[in-house]
BABADREN-282125 format. One line per field, with one value per residue: residue in three letters; x, y, z of N, C-alpha, C in turn. Coordinates in steps of 0.2 Angstrom, whole numbers, padded with zeros to 4 digits. Layout:
res <- [Ala ...]
n.east <- [X ...]
n.north <- [Y ...]
n.up <- [Z ...]
ca.east <- [X ...]
ca.north <- [Y ...]
ca.up <- [Z ...]
c.east <- [X ...]
c.north <- [Y ...]
c.up <- [Z ...]
This chain:
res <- [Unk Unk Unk Unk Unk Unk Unk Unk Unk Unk Unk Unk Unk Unk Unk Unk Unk Unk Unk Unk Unk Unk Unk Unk Unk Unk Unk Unk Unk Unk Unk Unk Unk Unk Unk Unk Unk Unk Unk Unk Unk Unk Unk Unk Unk Unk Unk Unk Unk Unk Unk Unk Unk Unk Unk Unk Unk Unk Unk Unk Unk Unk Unk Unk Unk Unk Unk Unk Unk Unk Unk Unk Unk Unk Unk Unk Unk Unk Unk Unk Unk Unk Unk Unk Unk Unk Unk Unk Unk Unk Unk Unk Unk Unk Unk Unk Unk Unk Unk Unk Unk Unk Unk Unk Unk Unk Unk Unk Unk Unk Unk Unk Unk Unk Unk Unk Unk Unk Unk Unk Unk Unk Unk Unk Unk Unk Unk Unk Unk Unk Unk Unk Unk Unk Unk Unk Unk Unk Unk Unk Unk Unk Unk Unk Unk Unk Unk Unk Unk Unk Unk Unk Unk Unk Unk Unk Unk Unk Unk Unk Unk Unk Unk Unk Unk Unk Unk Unk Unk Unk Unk Unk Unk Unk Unk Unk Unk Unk Unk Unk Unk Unk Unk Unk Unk Unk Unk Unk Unk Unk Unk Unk Unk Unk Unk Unk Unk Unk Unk Unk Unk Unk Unk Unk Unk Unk Unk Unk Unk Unk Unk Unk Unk Unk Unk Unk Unk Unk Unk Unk Unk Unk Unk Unk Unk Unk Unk Unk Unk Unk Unk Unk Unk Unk Unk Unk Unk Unk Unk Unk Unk Unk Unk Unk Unk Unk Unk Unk Unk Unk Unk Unk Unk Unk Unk Unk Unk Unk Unk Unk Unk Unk Unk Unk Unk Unk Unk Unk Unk Unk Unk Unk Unk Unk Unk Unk Unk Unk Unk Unk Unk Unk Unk Unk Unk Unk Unk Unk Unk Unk Unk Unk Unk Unk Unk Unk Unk Unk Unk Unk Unk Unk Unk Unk Unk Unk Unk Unk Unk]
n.east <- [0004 0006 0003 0000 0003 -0010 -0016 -0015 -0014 -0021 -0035 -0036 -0042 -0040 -0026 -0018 -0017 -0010 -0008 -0012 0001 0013 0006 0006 0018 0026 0018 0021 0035 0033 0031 0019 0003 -0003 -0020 -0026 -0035 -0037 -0040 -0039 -0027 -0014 0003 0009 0016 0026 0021 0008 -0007 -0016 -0032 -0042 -0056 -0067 -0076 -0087 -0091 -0096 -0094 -0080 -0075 -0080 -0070 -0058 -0060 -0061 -0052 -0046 -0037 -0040 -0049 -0045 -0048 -0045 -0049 -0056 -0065 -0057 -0062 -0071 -0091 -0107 -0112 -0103 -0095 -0105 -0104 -0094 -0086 -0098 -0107 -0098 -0090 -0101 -0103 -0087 -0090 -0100 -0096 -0083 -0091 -0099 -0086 -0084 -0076 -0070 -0062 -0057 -0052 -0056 -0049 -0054 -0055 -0048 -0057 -0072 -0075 -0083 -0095 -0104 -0098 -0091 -0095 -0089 -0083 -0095 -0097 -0086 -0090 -0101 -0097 -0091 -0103 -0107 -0097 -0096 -0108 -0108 -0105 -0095 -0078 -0070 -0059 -0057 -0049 -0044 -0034 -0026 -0017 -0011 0008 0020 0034 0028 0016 0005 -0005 0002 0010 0009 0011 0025 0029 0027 0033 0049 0048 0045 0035 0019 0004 -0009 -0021 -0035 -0033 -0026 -0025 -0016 -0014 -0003 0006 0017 0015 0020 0021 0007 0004 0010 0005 -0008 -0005 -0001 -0013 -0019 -0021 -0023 -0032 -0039 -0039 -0051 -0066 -0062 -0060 -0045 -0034 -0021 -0004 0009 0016 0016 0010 0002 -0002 0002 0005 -0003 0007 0018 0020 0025 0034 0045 0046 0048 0059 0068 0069 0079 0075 0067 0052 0039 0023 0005 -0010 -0023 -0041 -0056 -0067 -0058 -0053 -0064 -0068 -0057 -0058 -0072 -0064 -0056 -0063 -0071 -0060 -0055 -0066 -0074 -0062 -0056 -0047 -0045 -0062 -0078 -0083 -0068 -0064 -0073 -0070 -0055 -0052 -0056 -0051 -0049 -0039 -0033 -0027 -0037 -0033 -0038 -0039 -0028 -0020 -0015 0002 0009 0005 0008 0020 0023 0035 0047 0052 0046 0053 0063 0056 0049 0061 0066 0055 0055 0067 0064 0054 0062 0071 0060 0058 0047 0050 0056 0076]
n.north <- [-0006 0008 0024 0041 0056 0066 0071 0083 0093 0090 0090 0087 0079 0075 0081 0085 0072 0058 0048 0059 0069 0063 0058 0070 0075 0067 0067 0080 0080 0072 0080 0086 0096 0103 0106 0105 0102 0110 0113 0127 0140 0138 0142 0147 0136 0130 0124 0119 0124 0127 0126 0131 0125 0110 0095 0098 0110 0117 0124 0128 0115 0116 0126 0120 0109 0117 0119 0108 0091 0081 0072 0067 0059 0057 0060 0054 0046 0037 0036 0036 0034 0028 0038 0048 0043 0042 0055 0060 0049 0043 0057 0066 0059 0063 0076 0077 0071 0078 0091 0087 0083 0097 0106 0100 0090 0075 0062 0053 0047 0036 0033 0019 0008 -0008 -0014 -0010 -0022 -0029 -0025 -0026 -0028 -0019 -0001 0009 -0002 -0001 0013 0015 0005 0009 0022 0018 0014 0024 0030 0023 0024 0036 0042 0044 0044 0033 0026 0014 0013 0002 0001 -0011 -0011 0002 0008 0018 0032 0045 0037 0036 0026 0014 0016 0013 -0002 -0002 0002 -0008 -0019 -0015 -0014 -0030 -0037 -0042 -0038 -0046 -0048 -0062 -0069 -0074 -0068 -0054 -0042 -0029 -0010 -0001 0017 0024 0015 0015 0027 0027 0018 0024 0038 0031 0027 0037 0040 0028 0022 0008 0007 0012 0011 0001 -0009 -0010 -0019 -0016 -0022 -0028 -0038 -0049 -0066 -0072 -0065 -0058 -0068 -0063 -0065 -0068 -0058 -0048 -0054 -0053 -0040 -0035 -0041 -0036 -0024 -0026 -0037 -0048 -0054 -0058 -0065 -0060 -0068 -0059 -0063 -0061 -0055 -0051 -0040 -0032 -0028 -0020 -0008 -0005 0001 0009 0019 0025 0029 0041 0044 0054 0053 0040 0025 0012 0007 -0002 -0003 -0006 -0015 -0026 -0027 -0028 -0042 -0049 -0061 -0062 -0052 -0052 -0048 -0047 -0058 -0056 -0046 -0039 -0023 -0026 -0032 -0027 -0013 -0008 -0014 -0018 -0009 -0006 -0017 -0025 -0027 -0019 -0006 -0007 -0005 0007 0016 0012 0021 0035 0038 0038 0045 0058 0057 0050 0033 0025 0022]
n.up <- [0000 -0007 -0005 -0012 -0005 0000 0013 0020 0033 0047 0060 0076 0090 0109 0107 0118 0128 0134 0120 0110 0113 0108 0094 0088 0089 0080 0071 0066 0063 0052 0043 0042 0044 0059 0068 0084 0099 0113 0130 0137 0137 0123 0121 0104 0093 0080 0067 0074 0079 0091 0097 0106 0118 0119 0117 0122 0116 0104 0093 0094 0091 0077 0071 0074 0065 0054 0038 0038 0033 0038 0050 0066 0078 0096 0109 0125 0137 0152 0163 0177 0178 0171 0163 0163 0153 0144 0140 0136 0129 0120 0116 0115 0103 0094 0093 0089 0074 0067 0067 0059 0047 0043 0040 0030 0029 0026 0028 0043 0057 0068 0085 0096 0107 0112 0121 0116 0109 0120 0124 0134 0147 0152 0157 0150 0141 0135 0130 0121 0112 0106 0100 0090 0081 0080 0073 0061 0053 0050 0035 0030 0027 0035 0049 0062 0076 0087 0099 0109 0127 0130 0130 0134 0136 0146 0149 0160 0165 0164 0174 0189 0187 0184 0194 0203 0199 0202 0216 0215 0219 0210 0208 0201 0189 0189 0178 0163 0146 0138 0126 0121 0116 0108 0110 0099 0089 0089 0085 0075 0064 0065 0057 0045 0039 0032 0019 0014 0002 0005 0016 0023 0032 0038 0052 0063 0075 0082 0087 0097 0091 0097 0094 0100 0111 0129 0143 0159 0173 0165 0158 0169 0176 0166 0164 0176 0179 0167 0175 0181 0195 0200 0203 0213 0210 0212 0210 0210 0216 0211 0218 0228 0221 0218 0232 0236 0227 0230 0243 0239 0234 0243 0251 0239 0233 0217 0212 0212 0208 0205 0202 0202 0187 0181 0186 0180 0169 0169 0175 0164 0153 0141 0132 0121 0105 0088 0077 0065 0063 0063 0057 0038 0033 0023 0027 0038 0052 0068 0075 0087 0098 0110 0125 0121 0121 0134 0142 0138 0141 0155 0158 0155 0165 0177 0171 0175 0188 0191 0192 0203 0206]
ca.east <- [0000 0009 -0003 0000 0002 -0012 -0017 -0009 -0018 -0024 -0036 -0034 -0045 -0036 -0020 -0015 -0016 -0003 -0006 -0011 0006 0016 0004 0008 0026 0028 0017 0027 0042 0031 0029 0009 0004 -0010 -0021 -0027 -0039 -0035 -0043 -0036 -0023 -0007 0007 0010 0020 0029 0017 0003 -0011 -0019 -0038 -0045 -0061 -0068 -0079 -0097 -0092 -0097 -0090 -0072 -0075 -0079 -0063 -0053 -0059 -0058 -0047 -0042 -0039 -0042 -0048 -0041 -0054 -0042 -0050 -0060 -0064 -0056 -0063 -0079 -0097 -0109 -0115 -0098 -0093 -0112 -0106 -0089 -0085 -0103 -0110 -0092 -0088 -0107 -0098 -0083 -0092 -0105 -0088 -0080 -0095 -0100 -0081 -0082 -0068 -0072 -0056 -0060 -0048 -0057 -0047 -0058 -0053 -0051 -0065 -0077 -0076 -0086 -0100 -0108 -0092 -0091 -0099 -0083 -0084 -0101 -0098 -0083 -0095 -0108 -0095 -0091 -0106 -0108 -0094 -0100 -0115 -0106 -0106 -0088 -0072 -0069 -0056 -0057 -0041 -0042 -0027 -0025 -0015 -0004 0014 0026 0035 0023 0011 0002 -0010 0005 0015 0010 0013 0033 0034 0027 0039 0054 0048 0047 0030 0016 -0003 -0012 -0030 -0037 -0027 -0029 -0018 -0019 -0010 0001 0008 0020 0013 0025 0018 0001 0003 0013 -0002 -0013 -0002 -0003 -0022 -0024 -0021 -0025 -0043 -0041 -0039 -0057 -0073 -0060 -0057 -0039 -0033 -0014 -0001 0016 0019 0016 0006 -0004 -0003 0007 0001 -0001 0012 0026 0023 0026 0040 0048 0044 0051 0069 0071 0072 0084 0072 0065 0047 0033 0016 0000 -0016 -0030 -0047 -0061 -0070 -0055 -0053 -0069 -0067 -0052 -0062 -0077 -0061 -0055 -0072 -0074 -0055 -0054 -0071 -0072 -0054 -0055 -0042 -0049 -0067 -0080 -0080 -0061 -0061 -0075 -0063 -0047 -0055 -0059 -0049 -0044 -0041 -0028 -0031 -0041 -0029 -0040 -0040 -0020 -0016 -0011 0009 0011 0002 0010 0021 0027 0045 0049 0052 0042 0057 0067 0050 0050 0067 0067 0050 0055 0071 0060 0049 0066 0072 0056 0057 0041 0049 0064 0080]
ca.north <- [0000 0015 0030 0048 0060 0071 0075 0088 0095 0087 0091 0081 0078 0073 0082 0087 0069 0054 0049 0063 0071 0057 0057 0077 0076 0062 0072 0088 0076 0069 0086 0087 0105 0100 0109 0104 0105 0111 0118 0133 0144 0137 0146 0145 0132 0128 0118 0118 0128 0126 0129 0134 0122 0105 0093 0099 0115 0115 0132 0125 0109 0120 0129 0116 0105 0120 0121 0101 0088 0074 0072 0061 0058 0055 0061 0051 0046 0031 0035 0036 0031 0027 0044 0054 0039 0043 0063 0060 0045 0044 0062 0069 0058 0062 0082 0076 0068 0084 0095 0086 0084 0104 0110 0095 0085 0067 0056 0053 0043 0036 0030 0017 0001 -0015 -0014 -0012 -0030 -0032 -0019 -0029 -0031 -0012 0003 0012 -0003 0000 0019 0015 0004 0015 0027 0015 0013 0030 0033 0018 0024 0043 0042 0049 0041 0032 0021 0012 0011 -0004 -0002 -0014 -0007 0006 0011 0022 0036 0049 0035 0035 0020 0008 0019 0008 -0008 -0002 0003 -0015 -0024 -0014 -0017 -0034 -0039 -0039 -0038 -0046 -0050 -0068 -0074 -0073 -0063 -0045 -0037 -0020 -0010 0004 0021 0026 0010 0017 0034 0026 0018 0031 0039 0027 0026 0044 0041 0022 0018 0002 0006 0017 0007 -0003 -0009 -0012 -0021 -0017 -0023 -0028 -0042 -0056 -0070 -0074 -0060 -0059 -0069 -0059 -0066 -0070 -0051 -0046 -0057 -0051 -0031 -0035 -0046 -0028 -0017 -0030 -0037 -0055 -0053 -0061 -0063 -0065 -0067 -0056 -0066 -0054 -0051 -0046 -0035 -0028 -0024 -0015 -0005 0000 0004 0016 0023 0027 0035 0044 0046 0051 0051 0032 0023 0005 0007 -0009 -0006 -0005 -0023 -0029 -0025 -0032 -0047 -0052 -0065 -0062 -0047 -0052 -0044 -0054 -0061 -0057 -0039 -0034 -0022 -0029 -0032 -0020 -0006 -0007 -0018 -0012 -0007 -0007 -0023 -0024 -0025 -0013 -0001 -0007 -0002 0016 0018 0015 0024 0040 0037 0038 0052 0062 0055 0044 0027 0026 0018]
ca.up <- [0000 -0007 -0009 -0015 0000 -0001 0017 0025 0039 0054 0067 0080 0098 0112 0107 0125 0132 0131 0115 0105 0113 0105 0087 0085 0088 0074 0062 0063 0059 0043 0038 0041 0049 0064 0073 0090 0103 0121 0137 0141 0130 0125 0117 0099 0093 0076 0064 0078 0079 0097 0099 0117 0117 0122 0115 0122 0115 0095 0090 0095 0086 0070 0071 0074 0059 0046 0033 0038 0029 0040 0058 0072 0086 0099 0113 0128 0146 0152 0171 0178 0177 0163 0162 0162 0148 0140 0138 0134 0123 0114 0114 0111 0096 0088 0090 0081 0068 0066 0068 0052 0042 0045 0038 0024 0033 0025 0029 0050 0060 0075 0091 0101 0111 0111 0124 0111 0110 0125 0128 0141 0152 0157 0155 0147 0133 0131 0127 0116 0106 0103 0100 0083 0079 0076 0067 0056 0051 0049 0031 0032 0024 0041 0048 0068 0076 0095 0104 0118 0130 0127 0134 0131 0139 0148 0152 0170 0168 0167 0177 0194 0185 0184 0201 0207 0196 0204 0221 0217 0220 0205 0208 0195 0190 0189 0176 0156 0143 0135 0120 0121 0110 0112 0109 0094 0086 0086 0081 0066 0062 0063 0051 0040 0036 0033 0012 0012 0003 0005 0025 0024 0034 0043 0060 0065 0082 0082 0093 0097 0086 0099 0093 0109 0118 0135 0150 0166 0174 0162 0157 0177 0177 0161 0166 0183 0175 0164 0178 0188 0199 0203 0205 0214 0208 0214 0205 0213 0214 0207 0226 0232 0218 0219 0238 0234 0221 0236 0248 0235 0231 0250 0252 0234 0230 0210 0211 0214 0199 0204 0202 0200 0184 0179 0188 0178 0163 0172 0176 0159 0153 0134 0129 0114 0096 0083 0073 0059 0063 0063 0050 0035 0034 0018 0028 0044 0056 0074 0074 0092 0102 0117 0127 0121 0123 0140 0144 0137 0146 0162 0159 0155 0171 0180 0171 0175 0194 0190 0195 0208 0203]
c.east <- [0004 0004 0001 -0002 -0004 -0014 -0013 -0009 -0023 -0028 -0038 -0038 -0041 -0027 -0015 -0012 -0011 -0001 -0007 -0003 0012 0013 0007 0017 0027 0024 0018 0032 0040 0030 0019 0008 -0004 -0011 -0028 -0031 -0036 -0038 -0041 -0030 -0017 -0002 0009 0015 0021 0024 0010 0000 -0016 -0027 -0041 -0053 -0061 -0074 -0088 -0096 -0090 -0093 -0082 -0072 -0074 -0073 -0057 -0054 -0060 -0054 -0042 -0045 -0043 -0043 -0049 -0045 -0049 -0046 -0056 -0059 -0062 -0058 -0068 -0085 -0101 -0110 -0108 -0097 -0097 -0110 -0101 -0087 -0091 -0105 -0102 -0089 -0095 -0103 -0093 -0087 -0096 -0097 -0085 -0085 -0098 -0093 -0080 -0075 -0072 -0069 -0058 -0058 -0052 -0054 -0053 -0053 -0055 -0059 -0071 -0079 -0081 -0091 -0103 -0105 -0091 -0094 -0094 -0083 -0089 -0101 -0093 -0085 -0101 -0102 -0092 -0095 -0111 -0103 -0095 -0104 -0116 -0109 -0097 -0082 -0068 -0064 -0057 -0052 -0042 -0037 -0027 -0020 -0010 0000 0019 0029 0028 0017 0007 -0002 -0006 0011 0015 0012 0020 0036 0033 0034 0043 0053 0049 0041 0025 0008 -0006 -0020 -0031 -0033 -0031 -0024 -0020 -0015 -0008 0003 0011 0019 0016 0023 0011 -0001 0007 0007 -0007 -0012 -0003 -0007 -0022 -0024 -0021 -0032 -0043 -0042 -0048 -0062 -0068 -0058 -0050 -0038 -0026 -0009 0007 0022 0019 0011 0000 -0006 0001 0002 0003 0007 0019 0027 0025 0031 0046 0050 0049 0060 0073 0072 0076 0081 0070 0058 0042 0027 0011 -0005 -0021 -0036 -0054 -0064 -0067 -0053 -0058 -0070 -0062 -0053 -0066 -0071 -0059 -0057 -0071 -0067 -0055 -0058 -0073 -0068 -0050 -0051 -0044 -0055 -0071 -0080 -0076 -0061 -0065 -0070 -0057 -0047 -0058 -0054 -0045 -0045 -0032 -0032 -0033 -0036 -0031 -0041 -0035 -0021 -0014 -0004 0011 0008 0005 0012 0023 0035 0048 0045 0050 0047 0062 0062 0051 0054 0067 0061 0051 0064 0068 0056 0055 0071 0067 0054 0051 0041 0057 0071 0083]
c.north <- [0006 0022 0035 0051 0066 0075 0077 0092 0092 0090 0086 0084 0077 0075 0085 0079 0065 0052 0054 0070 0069 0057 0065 0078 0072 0064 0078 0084 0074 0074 0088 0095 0102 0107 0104 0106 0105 0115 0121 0136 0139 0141 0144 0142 0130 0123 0118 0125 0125 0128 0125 0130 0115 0102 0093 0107 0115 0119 0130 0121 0114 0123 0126 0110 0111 0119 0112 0097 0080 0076 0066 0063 0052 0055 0057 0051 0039 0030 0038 0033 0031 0035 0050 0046 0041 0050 0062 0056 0044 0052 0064 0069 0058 0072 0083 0075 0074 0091 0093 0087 0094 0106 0105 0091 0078 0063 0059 0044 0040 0031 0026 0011 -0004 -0018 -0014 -0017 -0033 -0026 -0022 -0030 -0023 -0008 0008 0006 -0002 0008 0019 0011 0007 0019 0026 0016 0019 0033 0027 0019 0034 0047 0046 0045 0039 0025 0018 0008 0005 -0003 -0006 -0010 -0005 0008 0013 0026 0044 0047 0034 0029 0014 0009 0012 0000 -0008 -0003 -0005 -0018 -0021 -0014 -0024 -0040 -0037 -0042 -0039 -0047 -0059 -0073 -0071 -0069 -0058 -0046 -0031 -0019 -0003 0011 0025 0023 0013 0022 0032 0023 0022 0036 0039 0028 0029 0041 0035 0021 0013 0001 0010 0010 0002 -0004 -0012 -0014 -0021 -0019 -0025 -0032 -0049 -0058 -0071 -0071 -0062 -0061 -0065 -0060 -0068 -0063 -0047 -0049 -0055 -0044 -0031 -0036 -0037 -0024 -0021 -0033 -0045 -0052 -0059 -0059 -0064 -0060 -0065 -0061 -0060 -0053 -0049 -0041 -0030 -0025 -0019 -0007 0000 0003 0010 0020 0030 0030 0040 0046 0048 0051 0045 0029 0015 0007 0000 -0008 -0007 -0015 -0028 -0030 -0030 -0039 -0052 -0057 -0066 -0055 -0046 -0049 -0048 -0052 -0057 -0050 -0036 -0032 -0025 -0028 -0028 -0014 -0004 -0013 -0014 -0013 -0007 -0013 -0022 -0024 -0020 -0006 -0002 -0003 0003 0019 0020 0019 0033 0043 0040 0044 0059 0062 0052 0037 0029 0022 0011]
c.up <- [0000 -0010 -0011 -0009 -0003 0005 0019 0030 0042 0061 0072 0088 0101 0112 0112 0129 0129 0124 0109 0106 0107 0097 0082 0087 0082 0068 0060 0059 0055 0042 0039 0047 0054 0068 0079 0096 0111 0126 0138 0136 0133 0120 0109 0098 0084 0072 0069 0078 0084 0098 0104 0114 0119 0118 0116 0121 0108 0091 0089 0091 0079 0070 0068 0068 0052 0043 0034 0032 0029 0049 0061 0078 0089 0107 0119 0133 0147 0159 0172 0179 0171 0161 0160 0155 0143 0137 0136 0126 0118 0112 0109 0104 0090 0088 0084 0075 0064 0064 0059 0046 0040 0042 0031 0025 0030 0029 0041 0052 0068 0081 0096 0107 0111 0116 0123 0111 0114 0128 0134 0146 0155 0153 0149 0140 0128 0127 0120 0110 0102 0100 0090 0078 0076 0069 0060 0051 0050 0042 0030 0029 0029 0041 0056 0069 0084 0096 0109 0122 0128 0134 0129 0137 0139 0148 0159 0168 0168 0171 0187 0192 0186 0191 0206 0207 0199 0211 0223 0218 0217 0208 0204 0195 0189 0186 0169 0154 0141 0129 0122 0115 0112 0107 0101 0089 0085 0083 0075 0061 0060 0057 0044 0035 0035 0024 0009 0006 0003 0015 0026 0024 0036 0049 0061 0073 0080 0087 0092 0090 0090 0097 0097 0113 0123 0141 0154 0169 0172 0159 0162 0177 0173 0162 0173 0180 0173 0168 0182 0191 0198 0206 0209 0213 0212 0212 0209 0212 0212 0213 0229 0230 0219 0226 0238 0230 0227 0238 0243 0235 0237 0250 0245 0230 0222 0209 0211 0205 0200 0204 0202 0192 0179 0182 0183 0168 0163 0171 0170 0155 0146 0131 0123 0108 0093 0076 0065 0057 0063 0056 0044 0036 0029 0020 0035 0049 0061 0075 0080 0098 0107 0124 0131 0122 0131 0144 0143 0141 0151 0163 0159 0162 0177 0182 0175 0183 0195 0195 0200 0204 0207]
């Protein structure tokens, strides 16, 4: 898949958070000029055109997908209850979609989860599936990106997973495997698709390049080994999770990072990519070994005083 560069302007949602940090630094380096949504003023920057707005503010939207070529719906809630998930990840991505169609933006890149997969297992999958099945049904020259989990540098959701494994003792959920992929890896993909038509009306589930996925524990033992360490594991059973979850609630209130249902999620069993949904291999393969991502990760976290040494 070799196309003809013709996008060149990007508006992009979520361009403040992990990974739309990480997509707009690697598309000033491909040359694409982006504009960006942010809350609050930020200084002008080189290729970047920053617009002060938010996704339940329509006016903003319009701004920021004029004169685009293509928009990247990045932005979402990954915490919460159904109703903050309901205003965020469904209402917000019918704004995008309104946003693009209203400035004549066709090409429309949208960021979900592999969580999608299971709308009846959390309220966050349920919104991220709706959130498809809008852009689906767009009419819009649409592509659906699933990450499984992501990391990289300037991640916090797998920022406690590092500091276990360098303590030495890893917290896991019941058992089962996942997929990762390193942040750099999906904003290359993202990339990618902007100038495919053979990539338009499809789902992608991208990842590191493991077959299987990584089991809980031999990814905790593996993460552990990298920073030096000898770990020990133990496999959470789902009611002690879910108590963990209440005590939370009650010390940190909506601040709470276990919730019920973040367990209901955790606790699930397969959350590897469908074989039959990787990217083709002429469109896109991941470049960075999970390992060696690993290791630069948590050296980043160390420089930033994130993790300890």
């Amino acid at each position: 898949m070799n196309a003809v560069r013709r996008t060149r302007t990007l508006a992009v949602t979520g361009g403040t958070g992990f990974v739309g940090q990480h997509l707009i630094r690697m598309a000033l380096a491909d040359g694409y000029d982006v504009r960006a949504l942010t809350r609050g003023w930020k200084p002008p920057e080189v290729g970047t055109s920053w617009i002060d707005g938010a996704l339940d503010r329509p006016d903003s939207l319009s701004r920021l997908a004029s004169g685009a070529d293509a928009f990247i719906h990045i932005a979402g809630a990954i915490k919460g209850d159904r109703k903050h998930f309901e205003r965020v990840n469904v209402a917000g991505t019918v704004a995008a979609i309104d946003a693009a169609r209203r400035a004549g933006v066709r090409r429309f890149v949208h960021i979900s989860s592999l969580a999608a997969r299971e709308p009846e297992l959390s309220a966050y999958g349920w919104s991220k599936s709706q959130s498809e099945k809008l852009v689906a049904a767009s009419g819009l020259q649409w592509t659906i990106v699933r990450p499984p989990a992501i990391y990289g540098p300037g991640d916090r959701e797998t920022l406690e997973l590092f500091r276990m494994a360098r303590r030495g003792f890893v917290a896991l959920p019941p058992g089962g495997s996942f997929s990762l992929i390193h942040v750099e890896d999906l904003c290359r993909l993202i990339l990618a698709v902007l100038d495919e038509p053979d990539t338009i009306s499809e789902t992608y589930e991208p990842d590191d390049g493991r077959q299987d996925g990584w089991e809980h524990r031999h990814f905790a033992r593996t993460l552990a080994r990298l920073l030096g360490k000898r770990a020990t594991t133990l496999a959470l059973p789902r009611l002690a999770l879910g108590g963990a979850a209440r005590i939370d609630r009650l010390l940190r209130r909506s601040r709470a990072q276990l919730t019920p249902d973040r367990v209901r999620y955790f606790c699930h069993p397969d959350w590897v990519v469908s074989a039959e949904k990787r990217p083709p291999a002429a469109l896109w393969q991941p470049a960075v070994k999970t390992q060696t991502g690993l290791l630069e990760t948590a050296e980043w976290y160390r420089r930033e005083g994130w993790l300890k040494r």
